[in-house]
C-alpha positions as CSV (number, residue, x, y, z in Angstrom):
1,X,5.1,12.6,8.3
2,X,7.8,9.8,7.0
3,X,6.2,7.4,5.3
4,X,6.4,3.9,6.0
5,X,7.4,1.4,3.2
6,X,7.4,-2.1,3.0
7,X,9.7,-4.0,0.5
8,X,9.1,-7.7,-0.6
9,X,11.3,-9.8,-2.2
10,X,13.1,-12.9,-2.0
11,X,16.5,-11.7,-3.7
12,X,18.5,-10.0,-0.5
13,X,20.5,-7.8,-2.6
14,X,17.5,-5.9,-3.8
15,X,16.4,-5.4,-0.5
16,X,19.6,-3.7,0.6
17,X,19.8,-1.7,-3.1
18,X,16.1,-0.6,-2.3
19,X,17.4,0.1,1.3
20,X,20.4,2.2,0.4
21,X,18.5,4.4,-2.0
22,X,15.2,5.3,-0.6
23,X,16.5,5.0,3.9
24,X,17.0,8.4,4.0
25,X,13.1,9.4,2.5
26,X,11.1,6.9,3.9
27,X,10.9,4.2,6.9
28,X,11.7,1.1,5.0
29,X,11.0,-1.9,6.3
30,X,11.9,-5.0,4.2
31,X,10.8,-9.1,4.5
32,X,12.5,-12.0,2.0
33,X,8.8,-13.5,2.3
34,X,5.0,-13.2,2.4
35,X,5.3,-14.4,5.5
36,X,8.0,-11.9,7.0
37,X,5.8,-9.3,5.0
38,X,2.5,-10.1,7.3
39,X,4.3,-10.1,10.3
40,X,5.6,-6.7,9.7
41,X,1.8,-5.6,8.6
42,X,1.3,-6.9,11.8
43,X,3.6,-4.8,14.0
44,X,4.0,-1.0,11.6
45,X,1.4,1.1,10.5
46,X,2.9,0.6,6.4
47,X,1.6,3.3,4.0
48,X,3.1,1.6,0.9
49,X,3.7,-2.0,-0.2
50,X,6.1,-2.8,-2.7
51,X,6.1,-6.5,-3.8
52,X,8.5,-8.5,-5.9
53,X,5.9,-10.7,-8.4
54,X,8.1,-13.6,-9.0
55,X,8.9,-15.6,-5.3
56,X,9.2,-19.2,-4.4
57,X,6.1,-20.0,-2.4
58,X,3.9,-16.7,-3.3
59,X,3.9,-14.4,-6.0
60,X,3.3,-10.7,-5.4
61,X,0.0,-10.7,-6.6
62,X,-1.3,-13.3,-4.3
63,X,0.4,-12.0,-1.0
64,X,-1.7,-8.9,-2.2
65,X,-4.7,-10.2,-2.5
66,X,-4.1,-12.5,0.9
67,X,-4.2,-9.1,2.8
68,X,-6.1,-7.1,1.0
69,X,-9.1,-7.9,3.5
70,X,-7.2,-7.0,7.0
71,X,-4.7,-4.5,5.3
72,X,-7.1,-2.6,2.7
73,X,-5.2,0.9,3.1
74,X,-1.8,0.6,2.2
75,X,-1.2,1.4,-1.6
76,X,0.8,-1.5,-3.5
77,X,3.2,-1.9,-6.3
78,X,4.6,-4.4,-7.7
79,X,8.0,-5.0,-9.5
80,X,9.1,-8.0,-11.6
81,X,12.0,-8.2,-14.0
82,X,9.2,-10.5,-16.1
83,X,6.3,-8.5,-18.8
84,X,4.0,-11.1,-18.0
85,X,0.2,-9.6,-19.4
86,X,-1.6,-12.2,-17.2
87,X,0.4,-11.1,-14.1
88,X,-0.6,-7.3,-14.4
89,X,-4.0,-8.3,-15.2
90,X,-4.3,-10.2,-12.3
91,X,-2.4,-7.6,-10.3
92,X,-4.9,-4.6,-10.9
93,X,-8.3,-7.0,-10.5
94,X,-7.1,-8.8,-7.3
95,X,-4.4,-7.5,-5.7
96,X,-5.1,-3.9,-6.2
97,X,-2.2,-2.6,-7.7
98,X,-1.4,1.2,-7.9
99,X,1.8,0.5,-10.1
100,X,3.2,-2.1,-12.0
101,X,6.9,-1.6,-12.2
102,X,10.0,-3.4,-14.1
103,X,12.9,-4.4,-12.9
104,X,15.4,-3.0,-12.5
105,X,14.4,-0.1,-11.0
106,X,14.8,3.7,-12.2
107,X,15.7,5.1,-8.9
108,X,14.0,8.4,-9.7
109,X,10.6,7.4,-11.7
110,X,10.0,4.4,-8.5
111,X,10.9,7.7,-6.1
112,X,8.1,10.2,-7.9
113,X,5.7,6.6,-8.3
114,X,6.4,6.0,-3.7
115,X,5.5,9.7,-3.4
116,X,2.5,9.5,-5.7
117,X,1.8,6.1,-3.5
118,X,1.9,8.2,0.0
119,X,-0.4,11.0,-1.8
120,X,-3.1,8.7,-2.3
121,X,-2.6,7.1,0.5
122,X,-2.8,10.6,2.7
123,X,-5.4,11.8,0.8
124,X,-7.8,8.7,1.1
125,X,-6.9,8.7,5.0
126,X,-8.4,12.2,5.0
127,X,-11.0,11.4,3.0
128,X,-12.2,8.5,5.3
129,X,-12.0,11.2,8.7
130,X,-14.1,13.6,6.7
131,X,-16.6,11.7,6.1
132,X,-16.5,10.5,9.6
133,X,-17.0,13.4,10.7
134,X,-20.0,14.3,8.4
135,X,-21.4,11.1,9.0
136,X,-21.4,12.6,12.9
137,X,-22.8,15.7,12.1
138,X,-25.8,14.5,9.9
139,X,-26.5,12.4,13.1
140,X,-26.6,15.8,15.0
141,X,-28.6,17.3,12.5
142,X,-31.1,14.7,12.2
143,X,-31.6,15.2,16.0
144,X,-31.8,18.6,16.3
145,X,-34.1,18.9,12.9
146,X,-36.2,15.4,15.4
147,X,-35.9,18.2,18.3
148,X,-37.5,21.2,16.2
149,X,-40.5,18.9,14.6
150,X,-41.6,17.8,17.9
151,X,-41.6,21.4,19.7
């Protein structure tokens, strides 16, 4: 399965540089603003967020936590060009953050930190069916174990 990565950030040449590198491992899909960043929520199934902290009307952190509560699965990072403590403090307790990643980019250590992104985010997905599906088969049990008492 290709994974499917969204890319936020106001600057449009690190949206095409992000682009170019990673097109030809994952689906990338790439918005200049929180806003263009919902809508695309909206639309794709995204597996991994990647968010620029530092944006005119929004910072990463806060797009974040605006959709953490109808987007909960999709595992975000966050890249700045800015060490800024109160930032990743704030990015870990309300937005979530898997990663916190400066600018610029190493092309290979953000590459092994996506595919980290798309384990979790595969392994939690199957964690959620399994129990599902043992959530379903208690249920059975419960009535079968019903069925036995009363014979």
């Amino acid at each position: 399965m290709s994974a499917n990565i969204l890319y936020v950030d106001d600057e449009p040449h690190n949206l095409s540089a992000f682009s170019a590198s990673y097109r030809r491992l994952y689906k990338i899909f790439t918005a200049e603003s929180a806003e263009e960043g919902r809508k695309i929520l909206d639309a794709e199934e995204i597996h991994v967020i990647i968010t620029d902290q530092r944006m005119p009307k929004t910072t990463g952190v806060e797009f974040l936590a605006s959709i953490l509560e109808v987007y909960p699965d999709p595992i975000r990072m966050i890249l700045t060009g800015y060490t800024d403590i109160d930032a990743v403090i704030a990015a870990i307790n309300k937005g979530q953050v898997y990663r916190y990643i400066q600018k610029p980019w190493m092309e290979e250590d953000l590459r092994i930190n996506i595919d980290k992104a798309i384990e979790i985010y595969n392994l939690r997905k199957e964690n959620k069916e399994l129990t599902e599906k043992l959530l379903i088969v208690n249920k059975q049990l419960e009535f079968l174990a019903r069925q036995n008492l009363l014979s």
